[in-house]
C-alpha positions as CSV (number, residue, x, y, z in Angstrom):
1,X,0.0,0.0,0.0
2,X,1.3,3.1,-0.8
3,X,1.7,5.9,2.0
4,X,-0.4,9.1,2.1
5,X,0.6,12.0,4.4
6,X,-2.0,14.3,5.3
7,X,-2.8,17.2,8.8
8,X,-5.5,16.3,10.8
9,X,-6.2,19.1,13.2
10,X,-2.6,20.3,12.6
11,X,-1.2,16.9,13.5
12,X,0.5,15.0,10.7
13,X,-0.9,11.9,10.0
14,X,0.5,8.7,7.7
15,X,-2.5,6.9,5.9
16,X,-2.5,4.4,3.5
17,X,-3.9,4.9,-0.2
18,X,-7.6,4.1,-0.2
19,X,-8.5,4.4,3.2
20,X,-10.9,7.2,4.1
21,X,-10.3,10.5,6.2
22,X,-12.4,8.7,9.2
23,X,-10.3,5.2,9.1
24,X,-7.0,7.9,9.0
25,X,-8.3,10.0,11.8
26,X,-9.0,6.5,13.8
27,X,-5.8,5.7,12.9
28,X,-4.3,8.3,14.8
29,X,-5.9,8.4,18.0
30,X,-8.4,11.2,16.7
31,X,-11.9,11.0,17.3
32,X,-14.8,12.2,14.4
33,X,-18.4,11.4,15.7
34,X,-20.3,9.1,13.8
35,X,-24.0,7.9,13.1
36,X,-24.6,5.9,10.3
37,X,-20.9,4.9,10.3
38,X,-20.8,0.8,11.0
39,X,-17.0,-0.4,10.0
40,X,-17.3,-3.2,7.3
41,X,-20.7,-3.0,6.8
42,X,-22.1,0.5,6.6
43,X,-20.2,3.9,5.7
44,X,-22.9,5.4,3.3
45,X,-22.8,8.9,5.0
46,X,-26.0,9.4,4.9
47,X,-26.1,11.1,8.5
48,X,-23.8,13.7,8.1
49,X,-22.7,13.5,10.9
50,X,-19.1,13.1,10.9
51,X,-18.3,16.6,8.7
52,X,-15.1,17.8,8.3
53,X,-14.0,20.8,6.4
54,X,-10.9,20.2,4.3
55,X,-8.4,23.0,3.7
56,X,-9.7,25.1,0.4
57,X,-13.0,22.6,0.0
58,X,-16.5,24.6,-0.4
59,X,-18.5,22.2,1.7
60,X,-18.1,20.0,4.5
61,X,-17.1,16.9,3.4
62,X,-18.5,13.5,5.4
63,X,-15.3,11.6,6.6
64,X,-16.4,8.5,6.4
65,X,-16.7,8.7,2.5
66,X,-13.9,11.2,1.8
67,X,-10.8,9.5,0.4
68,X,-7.4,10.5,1.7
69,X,-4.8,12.5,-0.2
70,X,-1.7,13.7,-0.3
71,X,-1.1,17.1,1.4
72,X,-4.8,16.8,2.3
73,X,-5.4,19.4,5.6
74,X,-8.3,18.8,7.3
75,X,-10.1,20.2,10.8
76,X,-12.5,18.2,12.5
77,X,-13.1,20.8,14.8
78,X,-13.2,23.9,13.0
79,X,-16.4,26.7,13.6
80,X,-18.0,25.3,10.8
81,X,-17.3,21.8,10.8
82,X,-18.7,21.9,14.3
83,X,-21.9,24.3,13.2
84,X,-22.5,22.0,10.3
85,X,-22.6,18.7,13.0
86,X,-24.9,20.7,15.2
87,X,-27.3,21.6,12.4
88,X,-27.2,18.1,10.9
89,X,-27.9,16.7,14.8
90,X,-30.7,19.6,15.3
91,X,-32.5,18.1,11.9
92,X,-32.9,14.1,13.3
93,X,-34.1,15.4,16.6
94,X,-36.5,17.6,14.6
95,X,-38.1,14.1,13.3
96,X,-37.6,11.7,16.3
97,X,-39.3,10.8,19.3
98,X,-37.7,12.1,22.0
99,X,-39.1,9.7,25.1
100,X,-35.8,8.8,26.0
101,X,-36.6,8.2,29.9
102,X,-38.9,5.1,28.7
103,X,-36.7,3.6,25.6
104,X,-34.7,0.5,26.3
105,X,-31.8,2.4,24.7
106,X,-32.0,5.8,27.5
107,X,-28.2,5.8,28.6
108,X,-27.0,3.4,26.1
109,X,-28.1,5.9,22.7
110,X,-25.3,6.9,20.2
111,X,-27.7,10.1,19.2
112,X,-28.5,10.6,22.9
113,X,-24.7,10.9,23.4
114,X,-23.9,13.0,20.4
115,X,-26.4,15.6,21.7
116,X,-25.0,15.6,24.5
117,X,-21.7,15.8,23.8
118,X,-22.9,18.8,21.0
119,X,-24.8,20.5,23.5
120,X,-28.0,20.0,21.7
121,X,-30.8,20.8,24.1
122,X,-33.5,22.7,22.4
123,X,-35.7,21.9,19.6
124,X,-34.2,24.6,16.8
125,X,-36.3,23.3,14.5
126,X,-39.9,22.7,15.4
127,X,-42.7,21.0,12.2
128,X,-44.7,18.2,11.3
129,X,-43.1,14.6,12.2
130,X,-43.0,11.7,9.5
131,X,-45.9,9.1,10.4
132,X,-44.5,6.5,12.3
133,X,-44.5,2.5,12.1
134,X,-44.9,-0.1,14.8
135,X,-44.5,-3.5,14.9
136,X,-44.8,-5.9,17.5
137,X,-46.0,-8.8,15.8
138,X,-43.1,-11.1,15.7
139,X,-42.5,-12.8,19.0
140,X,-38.6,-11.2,18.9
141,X,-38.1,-7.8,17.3
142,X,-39.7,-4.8,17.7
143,X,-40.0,-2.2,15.3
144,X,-41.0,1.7,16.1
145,X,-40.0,4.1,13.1
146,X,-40.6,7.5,15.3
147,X,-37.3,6.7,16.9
148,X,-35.6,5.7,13.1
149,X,-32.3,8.0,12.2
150,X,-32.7,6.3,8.8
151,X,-29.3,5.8,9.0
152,X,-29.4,2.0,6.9
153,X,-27.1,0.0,9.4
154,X,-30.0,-2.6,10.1
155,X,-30.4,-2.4,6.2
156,X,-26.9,-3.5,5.5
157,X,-26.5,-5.5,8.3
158,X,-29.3,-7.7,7.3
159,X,-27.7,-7.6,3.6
160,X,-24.3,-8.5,4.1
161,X,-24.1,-10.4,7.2
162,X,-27.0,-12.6,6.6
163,X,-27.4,-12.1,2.9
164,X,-31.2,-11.5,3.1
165,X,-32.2,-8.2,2.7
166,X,-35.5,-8.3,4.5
167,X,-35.3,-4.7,5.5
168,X,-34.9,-1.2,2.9
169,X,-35.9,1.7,2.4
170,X,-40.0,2.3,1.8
171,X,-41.6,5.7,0.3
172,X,-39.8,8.5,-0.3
173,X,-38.8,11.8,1.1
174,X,-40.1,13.2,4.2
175,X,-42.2,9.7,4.3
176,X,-39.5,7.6,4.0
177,X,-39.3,5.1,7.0
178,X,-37.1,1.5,7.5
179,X,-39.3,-1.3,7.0
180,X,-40.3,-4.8,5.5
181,X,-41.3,-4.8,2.0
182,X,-44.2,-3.1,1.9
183,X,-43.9,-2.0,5.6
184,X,-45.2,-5.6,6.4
185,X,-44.3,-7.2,10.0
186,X,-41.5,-8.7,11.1
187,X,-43.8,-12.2,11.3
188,X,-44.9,-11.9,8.1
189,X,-41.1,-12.0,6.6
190,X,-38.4,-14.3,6.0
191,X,-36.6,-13.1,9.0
192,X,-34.4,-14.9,11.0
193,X,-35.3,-13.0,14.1
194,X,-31.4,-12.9,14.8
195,X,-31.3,-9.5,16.1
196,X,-28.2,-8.5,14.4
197,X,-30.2,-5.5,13.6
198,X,-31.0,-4.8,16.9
199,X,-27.5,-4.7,18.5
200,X,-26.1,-2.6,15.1
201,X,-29.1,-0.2,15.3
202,X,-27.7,2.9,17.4
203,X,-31.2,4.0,18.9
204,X,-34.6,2.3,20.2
205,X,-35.9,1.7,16.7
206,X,-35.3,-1.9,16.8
207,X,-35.2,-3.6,20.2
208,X,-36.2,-7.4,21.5
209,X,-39.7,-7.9,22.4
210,X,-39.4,-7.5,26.6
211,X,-40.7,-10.8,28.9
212,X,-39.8,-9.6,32.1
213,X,-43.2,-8.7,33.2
214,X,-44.4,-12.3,32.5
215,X,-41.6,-13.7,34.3
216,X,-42.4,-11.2,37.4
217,X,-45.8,-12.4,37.7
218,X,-44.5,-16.2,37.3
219,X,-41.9,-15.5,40.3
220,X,-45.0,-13.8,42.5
221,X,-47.2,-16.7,42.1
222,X,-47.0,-19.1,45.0
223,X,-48.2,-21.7,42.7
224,X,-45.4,-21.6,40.4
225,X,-42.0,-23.6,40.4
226,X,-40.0,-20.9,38.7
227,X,-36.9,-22.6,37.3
228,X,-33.9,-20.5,35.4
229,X,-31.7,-21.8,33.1
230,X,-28.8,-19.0,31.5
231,X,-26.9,-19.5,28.2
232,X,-23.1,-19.9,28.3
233,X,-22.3,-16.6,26.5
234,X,-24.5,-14.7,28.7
235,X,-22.0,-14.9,31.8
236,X,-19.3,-13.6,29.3
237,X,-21.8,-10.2,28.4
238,X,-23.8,-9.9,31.6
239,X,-21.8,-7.8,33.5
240,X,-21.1,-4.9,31.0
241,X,-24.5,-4.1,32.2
242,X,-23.0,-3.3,34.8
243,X,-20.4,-1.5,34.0
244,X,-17.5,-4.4,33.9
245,X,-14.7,-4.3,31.0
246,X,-16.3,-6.5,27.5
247,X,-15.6,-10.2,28.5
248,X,-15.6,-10.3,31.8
249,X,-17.2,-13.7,33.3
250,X,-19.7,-13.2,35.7
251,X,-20.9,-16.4,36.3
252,X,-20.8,-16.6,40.4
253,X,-22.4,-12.7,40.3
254,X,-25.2,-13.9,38.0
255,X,-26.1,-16.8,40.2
256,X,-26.4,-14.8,43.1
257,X,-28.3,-12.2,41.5
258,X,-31.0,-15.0,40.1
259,X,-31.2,-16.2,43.3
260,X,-31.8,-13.1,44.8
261,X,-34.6,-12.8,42.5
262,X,-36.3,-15.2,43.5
263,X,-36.4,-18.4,41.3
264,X,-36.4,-21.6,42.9
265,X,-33.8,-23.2,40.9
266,X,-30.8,-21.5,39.3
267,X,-29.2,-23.9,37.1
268,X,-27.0,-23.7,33.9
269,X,-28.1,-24.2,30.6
270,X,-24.7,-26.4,30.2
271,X,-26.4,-29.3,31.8
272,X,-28.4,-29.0,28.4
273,X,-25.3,-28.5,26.4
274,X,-23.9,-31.9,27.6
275,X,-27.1,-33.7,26.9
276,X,-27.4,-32.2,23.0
277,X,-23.6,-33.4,22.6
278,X,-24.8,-37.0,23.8
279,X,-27.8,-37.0,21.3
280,X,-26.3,-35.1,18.6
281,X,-22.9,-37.3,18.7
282,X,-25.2,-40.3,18.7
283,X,-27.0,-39.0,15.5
284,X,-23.8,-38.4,13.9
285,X,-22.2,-41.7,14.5
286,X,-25.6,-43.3,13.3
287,X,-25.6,-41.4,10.1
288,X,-21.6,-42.0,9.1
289,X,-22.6,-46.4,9.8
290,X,-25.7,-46.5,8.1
291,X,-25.6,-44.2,5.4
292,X,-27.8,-41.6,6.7
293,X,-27.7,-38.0,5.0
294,X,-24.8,-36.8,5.4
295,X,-23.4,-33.8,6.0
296,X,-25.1,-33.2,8.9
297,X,-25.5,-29.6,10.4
298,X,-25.7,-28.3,13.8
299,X,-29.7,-27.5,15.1
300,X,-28.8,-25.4,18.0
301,X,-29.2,-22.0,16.3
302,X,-33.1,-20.9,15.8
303,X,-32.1,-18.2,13.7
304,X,-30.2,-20.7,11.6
305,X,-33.0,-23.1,11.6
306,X,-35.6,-20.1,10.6
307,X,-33.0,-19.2,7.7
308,X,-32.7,-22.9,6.2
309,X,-36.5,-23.4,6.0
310,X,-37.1,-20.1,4.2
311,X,-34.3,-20.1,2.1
312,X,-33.1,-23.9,1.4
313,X,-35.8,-26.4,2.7
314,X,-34.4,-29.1,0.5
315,X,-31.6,-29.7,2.6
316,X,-33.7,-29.8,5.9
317,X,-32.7,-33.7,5.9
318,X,-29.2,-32.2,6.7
319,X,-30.2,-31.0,10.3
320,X,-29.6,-32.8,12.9
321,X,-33.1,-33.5,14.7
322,X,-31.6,-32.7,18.2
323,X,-33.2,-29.8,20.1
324,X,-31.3,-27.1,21.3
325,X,-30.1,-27.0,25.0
326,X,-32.1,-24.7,26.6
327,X,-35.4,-26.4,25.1
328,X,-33.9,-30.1,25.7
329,X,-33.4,-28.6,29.1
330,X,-37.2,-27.6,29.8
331,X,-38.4,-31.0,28.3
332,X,-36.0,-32.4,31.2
333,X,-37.4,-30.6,33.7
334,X,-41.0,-31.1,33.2
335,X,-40.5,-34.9,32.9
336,X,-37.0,-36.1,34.6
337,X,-37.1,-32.8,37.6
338,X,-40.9,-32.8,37.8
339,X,-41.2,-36.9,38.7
340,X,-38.2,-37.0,40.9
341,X,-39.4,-33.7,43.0
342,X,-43.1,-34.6,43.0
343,X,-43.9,-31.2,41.1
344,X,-47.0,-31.4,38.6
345,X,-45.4,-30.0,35.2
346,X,-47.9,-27.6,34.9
347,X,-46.9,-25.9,38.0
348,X,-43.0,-25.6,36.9
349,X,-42.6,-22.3,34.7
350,X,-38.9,-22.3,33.0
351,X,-37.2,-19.4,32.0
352,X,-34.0,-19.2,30.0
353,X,-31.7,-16.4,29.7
354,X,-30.6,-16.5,26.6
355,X,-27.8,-14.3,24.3
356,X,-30.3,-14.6,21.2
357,X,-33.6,-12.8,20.2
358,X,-34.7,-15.8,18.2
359,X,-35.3,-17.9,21.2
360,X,-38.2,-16.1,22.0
361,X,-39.9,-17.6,18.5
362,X,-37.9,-21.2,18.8
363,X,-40.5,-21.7,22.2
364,X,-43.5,-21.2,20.2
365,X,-42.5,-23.5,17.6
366,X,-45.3,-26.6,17.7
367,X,-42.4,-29.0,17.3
368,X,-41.0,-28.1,20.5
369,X,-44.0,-29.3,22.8
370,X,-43.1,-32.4,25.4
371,X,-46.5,-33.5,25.3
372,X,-49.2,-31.4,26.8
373,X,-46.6,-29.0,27.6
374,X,-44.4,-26.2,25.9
375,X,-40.5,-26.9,27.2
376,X,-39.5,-23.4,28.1
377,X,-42.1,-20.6,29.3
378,X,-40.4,-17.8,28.6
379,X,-36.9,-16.1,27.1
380,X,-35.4,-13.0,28.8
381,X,-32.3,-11.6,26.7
382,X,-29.2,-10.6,28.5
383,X,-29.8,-7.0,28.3
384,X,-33.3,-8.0,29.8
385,X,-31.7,-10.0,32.7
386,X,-29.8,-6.9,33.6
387,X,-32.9,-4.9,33.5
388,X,-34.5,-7.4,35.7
389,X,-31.6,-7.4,38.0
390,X,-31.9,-3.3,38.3
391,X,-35.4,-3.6,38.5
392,X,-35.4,-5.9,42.0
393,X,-32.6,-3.1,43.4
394,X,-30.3,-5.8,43.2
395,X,-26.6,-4.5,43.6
396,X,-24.8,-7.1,41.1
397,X,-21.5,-5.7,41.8
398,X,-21.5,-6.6,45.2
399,X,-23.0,-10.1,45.4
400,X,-21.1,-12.4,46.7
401,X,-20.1,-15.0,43.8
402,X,-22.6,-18.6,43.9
403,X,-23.2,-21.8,42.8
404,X,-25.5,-23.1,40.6
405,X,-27.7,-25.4,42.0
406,X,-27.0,-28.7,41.9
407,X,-29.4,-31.3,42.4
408,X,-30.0,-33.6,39.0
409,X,-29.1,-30.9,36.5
410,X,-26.6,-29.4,38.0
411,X,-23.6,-30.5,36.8
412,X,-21.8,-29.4,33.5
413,X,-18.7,-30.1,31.3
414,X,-15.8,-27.6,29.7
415,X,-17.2,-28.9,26.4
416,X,-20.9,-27.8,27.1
417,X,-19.1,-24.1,28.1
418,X,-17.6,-23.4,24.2
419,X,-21.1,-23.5,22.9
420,X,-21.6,-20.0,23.5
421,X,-18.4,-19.9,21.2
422,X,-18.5,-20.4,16.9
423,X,-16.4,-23.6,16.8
424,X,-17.8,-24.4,20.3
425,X,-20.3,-26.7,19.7
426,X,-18.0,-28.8,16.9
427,X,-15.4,-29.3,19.3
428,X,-17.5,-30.4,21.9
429,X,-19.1,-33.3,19.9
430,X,-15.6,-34.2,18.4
431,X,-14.2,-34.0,22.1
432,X,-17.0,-36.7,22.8
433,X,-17.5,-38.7,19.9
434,X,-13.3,-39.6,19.7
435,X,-13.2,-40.7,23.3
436,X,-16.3,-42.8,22.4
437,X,-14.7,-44.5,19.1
438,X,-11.3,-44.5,20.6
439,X,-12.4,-46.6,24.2
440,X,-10.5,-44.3,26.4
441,X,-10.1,-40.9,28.2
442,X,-8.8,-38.3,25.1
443,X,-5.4,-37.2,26.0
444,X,-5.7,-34.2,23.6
445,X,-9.1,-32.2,24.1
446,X,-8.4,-28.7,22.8
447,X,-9.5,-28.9,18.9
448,X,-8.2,-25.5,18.0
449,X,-8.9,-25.5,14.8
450,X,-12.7,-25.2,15.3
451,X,-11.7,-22.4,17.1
452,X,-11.4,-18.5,15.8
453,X,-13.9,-15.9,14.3
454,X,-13.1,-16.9,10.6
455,X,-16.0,-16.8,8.8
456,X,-15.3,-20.2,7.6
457,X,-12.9,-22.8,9.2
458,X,-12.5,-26.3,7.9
459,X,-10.2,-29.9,9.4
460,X,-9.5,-32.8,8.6
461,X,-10.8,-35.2,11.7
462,X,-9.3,-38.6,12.3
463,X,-12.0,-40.3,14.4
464,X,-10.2,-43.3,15.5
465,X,-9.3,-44.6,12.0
466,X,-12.1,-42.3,10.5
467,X,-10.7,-39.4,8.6
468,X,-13.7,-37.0,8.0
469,X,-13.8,-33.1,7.0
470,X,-15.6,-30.6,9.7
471,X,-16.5,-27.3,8.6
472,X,-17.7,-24.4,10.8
473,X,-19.3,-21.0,9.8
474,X,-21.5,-18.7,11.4
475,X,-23.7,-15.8,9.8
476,X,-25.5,-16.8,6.6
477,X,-23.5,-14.7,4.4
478,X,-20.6,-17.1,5.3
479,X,-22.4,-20.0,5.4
480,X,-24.4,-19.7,1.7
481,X,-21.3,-21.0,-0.2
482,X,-21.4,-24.1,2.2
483,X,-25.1,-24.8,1.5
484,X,-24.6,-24.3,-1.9
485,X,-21.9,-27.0,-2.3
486,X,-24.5,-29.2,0.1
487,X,-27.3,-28.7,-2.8
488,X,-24.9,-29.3,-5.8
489,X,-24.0,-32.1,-4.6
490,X,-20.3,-31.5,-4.0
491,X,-19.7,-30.8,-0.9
492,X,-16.8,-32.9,1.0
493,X,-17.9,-32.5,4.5
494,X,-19.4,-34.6,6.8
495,X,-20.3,-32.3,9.7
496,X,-21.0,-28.9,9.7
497,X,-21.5,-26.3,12.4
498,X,-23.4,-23.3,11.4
499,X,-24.9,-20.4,14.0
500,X,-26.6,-18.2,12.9
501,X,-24.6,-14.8,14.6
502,X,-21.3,-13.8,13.5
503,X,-18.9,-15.1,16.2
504,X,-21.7,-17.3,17.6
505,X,-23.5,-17.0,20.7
506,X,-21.3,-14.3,22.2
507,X,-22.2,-12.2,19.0
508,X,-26.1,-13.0,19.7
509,X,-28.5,-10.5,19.2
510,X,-29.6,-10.6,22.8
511,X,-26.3,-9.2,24.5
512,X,-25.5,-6.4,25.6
513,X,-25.1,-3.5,22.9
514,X,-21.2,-2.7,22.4
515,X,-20.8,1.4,21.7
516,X,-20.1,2.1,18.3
517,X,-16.6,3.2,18.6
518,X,-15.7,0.1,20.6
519,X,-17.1,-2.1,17.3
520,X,-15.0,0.2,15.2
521,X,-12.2,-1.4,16.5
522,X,-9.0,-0.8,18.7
523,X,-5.6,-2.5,18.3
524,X,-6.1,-6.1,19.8
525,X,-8.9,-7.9,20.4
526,X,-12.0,-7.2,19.5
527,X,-15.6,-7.2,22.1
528,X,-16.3,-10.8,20.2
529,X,-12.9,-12.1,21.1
530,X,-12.9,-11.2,24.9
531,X,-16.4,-12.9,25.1
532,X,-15.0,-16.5,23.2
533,X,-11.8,-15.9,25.7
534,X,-13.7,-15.7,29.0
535,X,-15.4,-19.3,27.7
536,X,-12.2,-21.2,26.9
537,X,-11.0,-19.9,30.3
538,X,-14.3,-21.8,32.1
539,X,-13.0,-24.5,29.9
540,X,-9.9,-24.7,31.3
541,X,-11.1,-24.4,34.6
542,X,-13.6,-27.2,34.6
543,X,-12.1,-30.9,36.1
544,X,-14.2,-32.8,33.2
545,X,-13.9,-31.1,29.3
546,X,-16.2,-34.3,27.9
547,X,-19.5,-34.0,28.0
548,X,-20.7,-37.7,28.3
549,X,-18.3,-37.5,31.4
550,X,-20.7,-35.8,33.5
551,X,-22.0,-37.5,35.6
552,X,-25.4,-36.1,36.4
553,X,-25.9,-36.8,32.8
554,X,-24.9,-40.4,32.8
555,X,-27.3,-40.9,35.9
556,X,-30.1,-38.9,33.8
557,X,-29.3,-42.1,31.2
558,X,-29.7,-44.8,33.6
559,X,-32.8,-43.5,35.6
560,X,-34.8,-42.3,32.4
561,X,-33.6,-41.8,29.0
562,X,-31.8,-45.6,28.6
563,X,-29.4,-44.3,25.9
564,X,-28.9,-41.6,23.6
565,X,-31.3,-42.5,20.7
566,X,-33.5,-44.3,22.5
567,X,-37.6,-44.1,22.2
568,X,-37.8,-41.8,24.8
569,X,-35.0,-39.7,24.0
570,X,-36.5,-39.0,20.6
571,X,-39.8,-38.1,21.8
572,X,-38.3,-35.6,24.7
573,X,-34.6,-34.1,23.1
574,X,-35.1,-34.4,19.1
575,X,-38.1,-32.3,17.1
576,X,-38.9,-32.0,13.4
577,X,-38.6,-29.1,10.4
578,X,-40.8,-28.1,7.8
579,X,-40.3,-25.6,4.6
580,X,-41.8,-22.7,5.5
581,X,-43.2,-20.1,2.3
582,X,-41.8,-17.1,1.7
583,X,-43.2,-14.1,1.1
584,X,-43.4,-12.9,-2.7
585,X,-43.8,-9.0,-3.7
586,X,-45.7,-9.3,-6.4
587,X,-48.6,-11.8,-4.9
């Protein structure tokens, strides 16, 4: 790359050719406010937000599309590069509902901290506002256009990380809002329900749908068992709630604090985590002896699973029939738990607390009943967990770190930990299904290269004389290439991992909303990277890294389920697909 040398704010700065004034200015320690602004997926500058005025230039110029050049001069500060900003801020807040004290984003909004840091207090300019949207249809996202900047991240973010497009631009002008085709709801779409939109939309114009009062009235009624499960990723995200540095693991805190709640049981969603490994290695092993469909992909991701029957239903024979943890988790509880405490199932209420938005729509699913009964009640978010927390005046900071408790389902493996990780899940089920072929305890159970946040990573596996190709990918724009080789015909794999976030689970659309400059990226790791790193530390830290060494999980086989496969264990831990019809514009 060639070197450009340009003055930022009378500081000499070294670029390289082709990177713009706002990637130089970064560069250099040097700060320009952004909006619309999302690094590798947005930079249309359409807010205007980030003017500059270059030396000799006859407008301001938006720095995230301005090219550098050689001898350029430009002032991010100047009198009217900073009248320009305040002008451009003065215009959204002309437009947009300004309820901040009851948004789910008050405190944690980027154009609630530009105005503050601009000093925009007053309404400068007072007139008509566009006529607003809202959608709260879908049982994940919601959608309220009078808080829309307009500013396209969820657009592109729904275009080039998944590859679907389902949101754009509708009407024009002053009318123009962010919406479905045809401003349709989020249920009536082929949406994933990911929430990547959601955590890259900088104010409350997307947000999850909220649960907590559901789950208040569940904890107040003396009628109810209220049992919690959380995800693995949300102890890695929980405590920036708070106020802790990205990645820090809160697990003993966030125990405490459940307790403190209320819930009769705190236990870990990792107990489920061992028990899809046993199922899903089972599955696996079944397919490779008897010539079942092969590859077979990883079922653990609803948003995944909502993408494959909209988008490729012909491979649905590919998935792996095993439910997700959480949901093999409930089905546990209300058959297993319930029988051995006495408890009628329809007095046990389950919540999970999930990283992921599309767990709120993967309990509704039909498929997911245990007989008369849904598996999971209810799915609070991280972010809603912390509200939760705040909510019951609970001091997180100063809890006292706890244990899950531990009768039945209490117990959990390193392996069952990495799920919240992309790569995690693979490894698990490799870590389980070599011991299993090989006869003995593995020697070796760090598979590192399922580990990383390429979009794609692929190995060649020797299963005790086995040799087999893995490939893991997660987000859909990654993993199309993958599913097309699986529909042609070609592909070489014989299991593949796919979730549906970029990064996995710590990247889920439920977690807790990084600030934008943080995403934009600082030497080092990134906010995904010290989530994954706070898992593999649990990892390490745990005496047993298999999951069919737990235990509790081996007693769960001999007292109830027989053996992975068996009759039972189909009916409780594995559910069904079905192609699901998109929607077409021009019906």
């Amino acid at each position: 790359m060639t070197a450009v040398h340009l003055r930022i704010n009378n500081v000499n700065v070294t670029a390289e050719s082709g990177m713009t004034v706002l990637e130089a200015a970064r560069s250099a320690g040097i700060n320009i406010p952004t909006l619309c602004y999302l690094k590798d997926i947005n930079r249309s500058g359409n807010c205007r937000v980030c003017l500059v005025e270059v030396k000799n230039g006859r407008t301001l110029l938006s720095a995230c599309t301005t090219p550098v050049s050689e001898g350029m001069e430009v002032f991010t500060n100047s009198e009217r590069a900073m009248r320009g900003r305040r002008n451009t801020l003065s215009l959204i807040m002309s437009n947009h509902n300004k309820n901040c004290l009851s948004c789910k984003r008050n405190q944690n909004c980027e154009l609630q901290k530009l105005c503050e840091d601009h000093g925009i207090r007053d309404n400068k300019f007072e007139g008509e506002h566009t006529e607003a949207s809202y959608d709260d249809f879908s049982y994940g996202i919601v959608r309220d256009t009078s808080k829309c900047v307009l500013c396209e991240r969820c657009v592109e973010t729904c275009r080039k990380v998944q590859g679907l497009g389902v949101l754009g631009l509708e009407n024009r002008g002053f009318k123009t809002i962010v919406a479905p085709v045809y401003n349709k709801s989020f249920a009536d779409v082929n949406c994933m329900q990911c929430g990547q939109c959601v955590i890259n939309c900088p104010v409350g114009a997307l947000t999850e749908k909220e649960n907590i009062t559901e789950v208040v009235a569940a904890l107040n009624n003396p009628d109810k068992v209220v049992i919690v499960q959380t995800a693995p990723a949300v102890r890695a995200s929980l405590g920036e709630e708070f106020g802790n540095p990205i990645g820090t693991r809160v697990t003993g805190k966030m125990v405490a604090a459940l307790h403190r709640c209320g819930f009769d049981r705190v236990y870990d969603t990792n107990f489920g985590a061992d028990l899809t490994i046993m199922e899903e290695g089972n599955e696996l092993l079944e397919r490779i002896k008897n010539g079942g469909t092969l590859p077979m992909f990883t079922s653990c991701s609803p948003g995944w699973i909502r993408y494959i029957e909209y988008e490729y239903p012909e491979l649905l024979p590919h998935l792996s029939t095993s439910k997700s943890p959480h949901m093999m988790f409930g089905a546990i509880v209300k058959t297993y738990w319930a029988k051995k405490h006495n408890v009628d199932p329809k007095d046990i209420y389950v919540v999970s607390i999930m990283p992921c938005i599309a767990k709120k729509s993967e309990i509704q699913r039909p498929e997911n009943k245990t007989g008369n009964y849904v598996d999971v009640d209810a799915v609070l978010t991280t972010r809603e967990l912390g509200r939760l927390i705040k909510l019951y005046g609970i001091e997180f900071n100063e809890l006292p770190d706890e244990e899950f408790d531990s009768d039945l389902l209490g117990d959990y493996t390193g392996a069952a930990v990495i799920f919240g990780a992309t790569g995690g899940v693979m490894e698990a089920a490799l870590r389980a299904v070599k011991q299993q072929l090989e006869g003995k305890k593995l020697e070796q159970v760090d598979f590192t290269a399922c580990r990383g946040m390429a979009g794609v990573k692929e190995a060649e596996v020797d299963l005790a004389g086995t040799k087999i190709w893995i490939a893991i990918t997660s987000s859909m724009s990654a993993a199309k290439p993958l599913l097309e080789e699986v529909k042609a015909g070609t592909s070489k794999y014989t299991f593949i991992e796919v979730m549906g976030c970029p990064g996995g689970c710590i990247n889920g659309g439920g977690q807790s909303i990084i600030p934008s400059k943080v995403k934009n990226g600082k030497i080092g790791y990134g906010y995904k990277e010290l989530r994954m790193s706070a898992l593999y530390d649990e990892d390490k830290a745990c005496d047993l890294r298999v999951s069919s060494d737990n235990v509790q999980i081996q007693q769960l086989y001999r007292d109830f389920l027989e053996k992975p496969g068996s009759e039972i264990a189909e009916e409780l831990l594995h559910t069904s697909y079905s192609p699901k019809e998109k929607f077409h514009i021009f019906d």
